[in-house]
C-alpha positions in Angstrom: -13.3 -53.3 -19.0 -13.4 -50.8 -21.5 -16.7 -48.9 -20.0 -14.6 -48.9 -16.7 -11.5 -47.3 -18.5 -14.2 -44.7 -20.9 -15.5 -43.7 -16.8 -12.5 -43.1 -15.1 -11.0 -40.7 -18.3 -14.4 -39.0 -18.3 -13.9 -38.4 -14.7 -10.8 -37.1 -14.6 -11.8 -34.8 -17.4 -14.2 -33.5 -14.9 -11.7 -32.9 -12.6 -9.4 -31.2 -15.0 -12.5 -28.9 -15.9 -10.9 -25.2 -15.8 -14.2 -22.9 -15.0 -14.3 -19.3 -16.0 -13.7 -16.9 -13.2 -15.9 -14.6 -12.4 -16.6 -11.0 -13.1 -16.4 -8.3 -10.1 -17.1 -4.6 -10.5 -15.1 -2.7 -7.0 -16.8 1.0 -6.4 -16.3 3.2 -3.9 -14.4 6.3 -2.9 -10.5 7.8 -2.2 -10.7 10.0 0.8 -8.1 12.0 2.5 -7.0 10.0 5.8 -6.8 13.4 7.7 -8.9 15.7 6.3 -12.0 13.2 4.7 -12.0 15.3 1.1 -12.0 13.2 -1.7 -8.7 12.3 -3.7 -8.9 13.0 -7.5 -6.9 11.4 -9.9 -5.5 8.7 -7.9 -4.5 5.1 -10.4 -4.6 1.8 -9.7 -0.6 -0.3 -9.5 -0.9 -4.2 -9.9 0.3 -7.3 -11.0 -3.2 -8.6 -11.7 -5.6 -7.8 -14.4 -8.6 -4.4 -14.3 -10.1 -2.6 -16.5 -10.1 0.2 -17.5 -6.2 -0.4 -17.7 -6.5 4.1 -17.5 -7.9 3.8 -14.2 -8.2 7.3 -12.5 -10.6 8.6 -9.6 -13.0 11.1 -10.6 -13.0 14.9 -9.4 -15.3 13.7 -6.5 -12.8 10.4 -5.7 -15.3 8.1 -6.9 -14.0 5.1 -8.9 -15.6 1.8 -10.5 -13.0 -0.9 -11.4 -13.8 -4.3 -12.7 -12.0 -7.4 -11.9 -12.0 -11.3 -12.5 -11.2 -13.8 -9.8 -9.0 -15.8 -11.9 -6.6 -13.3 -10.6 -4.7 -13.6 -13.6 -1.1 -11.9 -13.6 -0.6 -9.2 -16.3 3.3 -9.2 -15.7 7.0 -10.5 -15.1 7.8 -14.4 -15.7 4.5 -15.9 -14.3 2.3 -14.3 -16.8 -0.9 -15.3 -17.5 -1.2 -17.9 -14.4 -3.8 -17.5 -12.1 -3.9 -17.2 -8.6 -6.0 -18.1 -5.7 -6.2 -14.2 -4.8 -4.9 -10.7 -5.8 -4.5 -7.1 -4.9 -4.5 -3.8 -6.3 -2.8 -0.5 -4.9 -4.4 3.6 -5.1 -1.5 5.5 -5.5 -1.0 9.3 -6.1 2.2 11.4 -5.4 2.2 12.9 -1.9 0.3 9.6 -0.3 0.7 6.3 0.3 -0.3 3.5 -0.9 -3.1 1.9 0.2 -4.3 -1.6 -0.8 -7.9 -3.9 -1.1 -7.1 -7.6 -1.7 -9.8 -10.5 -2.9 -9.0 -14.2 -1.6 -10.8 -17.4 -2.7 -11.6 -19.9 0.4 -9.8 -17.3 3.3 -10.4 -18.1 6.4 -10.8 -15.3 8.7 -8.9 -15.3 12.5 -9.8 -12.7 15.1 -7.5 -12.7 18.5 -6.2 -15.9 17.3 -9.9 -17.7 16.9 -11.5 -18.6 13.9 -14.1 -16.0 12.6 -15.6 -17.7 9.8 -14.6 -18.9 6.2 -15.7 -17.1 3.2 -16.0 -18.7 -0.1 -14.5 -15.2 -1.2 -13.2 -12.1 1.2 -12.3 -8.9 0.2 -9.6 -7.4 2.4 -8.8 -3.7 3.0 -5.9 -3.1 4.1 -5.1 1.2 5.6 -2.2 2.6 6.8 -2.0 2.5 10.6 -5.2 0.4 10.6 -6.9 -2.9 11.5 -7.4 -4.9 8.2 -11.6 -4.7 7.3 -12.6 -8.0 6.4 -16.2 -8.6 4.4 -16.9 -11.8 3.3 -18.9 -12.8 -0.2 -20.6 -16.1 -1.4 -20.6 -16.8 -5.0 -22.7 -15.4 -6.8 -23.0 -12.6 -4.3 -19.8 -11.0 -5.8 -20.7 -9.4 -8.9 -20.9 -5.9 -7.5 -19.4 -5.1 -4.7 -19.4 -1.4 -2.9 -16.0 -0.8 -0.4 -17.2 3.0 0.8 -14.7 5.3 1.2 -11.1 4.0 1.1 -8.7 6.4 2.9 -5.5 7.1 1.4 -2.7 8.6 4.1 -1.0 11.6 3.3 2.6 12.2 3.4 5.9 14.2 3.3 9.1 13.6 1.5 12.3 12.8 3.7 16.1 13.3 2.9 18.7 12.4 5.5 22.2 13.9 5.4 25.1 12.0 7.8 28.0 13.7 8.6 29.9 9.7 8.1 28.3 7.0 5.8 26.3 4.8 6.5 25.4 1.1 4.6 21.8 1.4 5.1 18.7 2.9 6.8 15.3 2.1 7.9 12.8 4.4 8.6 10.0 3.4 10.7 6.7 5.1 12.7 4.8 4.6 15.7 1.6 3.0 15.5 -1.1 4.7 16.7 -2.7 1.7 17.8 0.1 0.5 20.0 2.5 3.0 20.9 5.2 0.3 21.2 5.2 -1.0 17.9 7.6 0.4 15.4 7.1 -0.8 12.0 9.1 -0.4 8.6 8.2 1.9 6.0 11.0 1.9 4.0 14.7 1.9 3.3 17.8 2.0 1.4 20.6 0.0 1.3 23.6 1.4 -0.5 26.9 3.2 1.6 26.1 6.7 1.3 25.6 10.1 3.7 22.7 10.7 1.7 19.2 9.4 1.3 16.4 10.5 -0.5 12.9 9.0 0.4 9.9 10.6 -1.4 6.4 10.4 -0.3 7.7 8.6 2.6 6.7 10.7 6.5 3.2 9.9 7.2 1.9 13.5 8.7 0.8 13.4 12.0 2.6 10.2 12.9 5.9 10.0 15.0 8.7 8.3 13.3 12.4 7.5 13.3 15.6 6.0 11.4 17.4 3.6 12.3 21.4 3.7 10.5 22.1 0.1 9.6 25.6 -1.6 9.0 26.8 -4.0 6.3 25.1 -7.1 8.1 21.9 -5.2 8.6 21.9 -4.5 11.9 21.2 -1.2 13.8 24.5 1.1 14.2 22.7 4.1 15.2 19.3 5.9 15.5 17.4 9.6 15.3 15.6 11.1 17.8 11.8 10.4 17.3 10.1 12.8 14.9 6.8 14.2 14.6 5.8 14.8 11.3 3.5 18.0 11.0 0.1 17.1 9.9 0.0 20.3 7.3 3.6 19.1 5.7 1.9 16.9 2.9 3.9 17.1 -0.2 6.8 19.2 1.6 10.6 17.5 2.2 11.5 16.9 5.7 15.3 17.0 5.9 17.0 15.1 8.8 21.1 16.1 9.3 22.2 13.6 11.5 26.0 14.0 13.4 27.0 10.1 14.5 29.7 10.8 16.3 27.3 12.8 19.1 24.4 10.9 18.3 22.6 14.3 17.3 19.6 14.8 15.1 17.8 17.5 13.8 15.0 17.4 11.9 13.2 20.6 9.9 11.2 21.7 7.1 12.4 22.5 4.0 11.5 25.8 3.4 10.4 26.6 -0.1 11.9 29.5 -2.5 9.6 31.5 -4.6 9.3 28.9 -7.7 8.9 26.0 -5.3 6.0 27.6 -3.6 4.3 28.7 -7.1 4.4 25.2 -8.3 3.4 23.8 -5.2 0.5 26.3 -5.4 0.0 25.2 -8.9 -0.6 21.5 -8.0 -2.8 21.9 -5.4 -5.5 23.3 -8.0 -5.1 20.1 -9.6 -4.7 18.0 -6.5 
C-alpha cells in the first residue's frame, strides 16, 4: 500500500513538473509599406518579456530581439504568469503599429479547413494584409529570421463638427475587399472636436462614422483618400451635420512647422 501511494505522488510530481521555456532570438527588418526604405529607430511595445528592454532598429532597420516562450507578462495585475502565446508591437510616430505574435500548439485554418498544427507558429500580422503564418517544431525555434516587416505610414486626423457629437469611429477600406470597412480607432467623449494622431493610413480611403450615446451611427463623412505623400502631416476634416457636408484638407504648414518637419526627416 505504501509503494502504491510513494507512485502515485511521484507521478503527480511529474505532472506538476514546470519546464523552462525556451529561448528565441526574432531578426529581421522594418520597411516602409509604401516606399520599401528601411525604418530607423522604431521600439518594441508589449506586455510580455524581450531583451534588450532599449529595443531600437538600426539606421538600416535591422533589429535582433530575444524572447522566451513562457510568454511571461512584464505588467498590470497578472504579472509574472505565463501564457500559452504573446506579441510584440514596432511602433514609431507617423506609422502604425504593426504586430508578430508566437503561439504554442496553434492550429492553423485556411478558407475554413485545417492547414496543419504547429507545435509553435509565429504570426505576422500587417496592416491591410493577410496574416503570414510559419510554423516551428521544437527545437527548431531558437533563431528565427521574419524578413522584412512592413510598417504602414500615416497621417494625423482632427475632426471639427459644427454640433457635438458622443463619439466617432474612423474606419478604411480594405484594399483587399473593397466592401469591408474596418475600425481603426475612436473616441468616445461629447465633443465637436477630435484629435487622432498617427491615425490616416496614406494611400487608403477612409471615413468617420458620428456615433450617439448608445453607440450607434448618427451620421457619416464623405469617403476620403488619404494622399500617399501626407505621412506625418494633419488631415483636418470640418464636418456641418445639419447638411450632411464634409470637407476634408491638408493642413498646411507655417514656416516653423515646416522647419521642424524638415528637421525630423533627417532623423527619420
Amino acid at each position: 500500500m505504501k509503494i502504491k501511494i510513494v507512485f502515485l505522488m511521484f507521478i503527480f510530481s511529474l505532472a506538476n513538473i514546470s519546464y523552462a521555456g525556451e529561448n528565441v532570438k526574432i531578426s529581421g527588418r522594418v520597411v516602409d509599406k509604401l516606399t520599401g526604405m528601411p525604418v530607423s529607430n522604431a521600439g518594441i511595445l508589449s506586455a510580455y518579456e524581450f531583451l534588450p528592454t532599449d529595443f531600437m532598429t538600426s539606421s538600416d532597420g535591422k533589429f535582433e530581439l530575444t524572447l522566451n516562450t513562457d510568454f511571461i507578462l512584464k505588467e498590470g495585475p497578472e504579472k509574472g504568469n505565463k501564457n500559452n502565446s504573446g506579441n510584440w508591437n514596432f511602433f514609431k510616430q507617423c506609422y502604425g503599429y504593426t504586430q508578430f505574435e508566437l503561439i504554442k500548439n496553434y492550429q492553423e485554418n485556411k478558407n475554413g479547413r485545417s492547414a496543419g498544427f504547429h507545435e509553435l507558429a509565429l504570426l505576422k500580422k500587417i496592416f491591410d494584409d493577410d496574416i503570414i503564418v510559419t510554423g516551428l517544431g521544437v527545437g527548431e525555434s531558437s533563431a528565427i529570421s521574419i524578413g522584412d516587416f512592413p510598417m504602414q505610414p500615416m497621417a494625423s486626423l482632427s475632426i471639427k463638427t459644427k454640433s457635438p457629437f458622443y463619439g466617432v469611429d474612423l474606419l478604411y477600406e480594405s484594399k483587399s475587399d473593397s466592401k469591408n470597412a474596418e475600425s481603426l480607432m475612436g473616441s468616445g467623449n461629447y465633443s465637436s472636436s477630435y484629435e487622432l494622431t498617427d491615425s490616416l493610413p496614406l494611400d487608403h480611403s477612409v471615413f468617420v462614422v458620428f456615433l450617439n450615446e448608445n453607440g450607434s451611427e448618427e451620421a457619416r463623412s464623405s469617403i476620403y483618400s488619404v494622399p500617399p505623400d501626407a505621412q506625418c502631416k494633419k488631415i483636418i476634416l470640418e464636418y456641418d451635420p445639419e447638411n450632411n457636408l464634409s470637407e476634408w484638407y491638408v493642413k498646411k504648414d507655417g514656416f516653423i512647422e515646416s522647419f521642424l518637419s524638415w528637421l525630423k526627416g533627417l532623423f527619420r
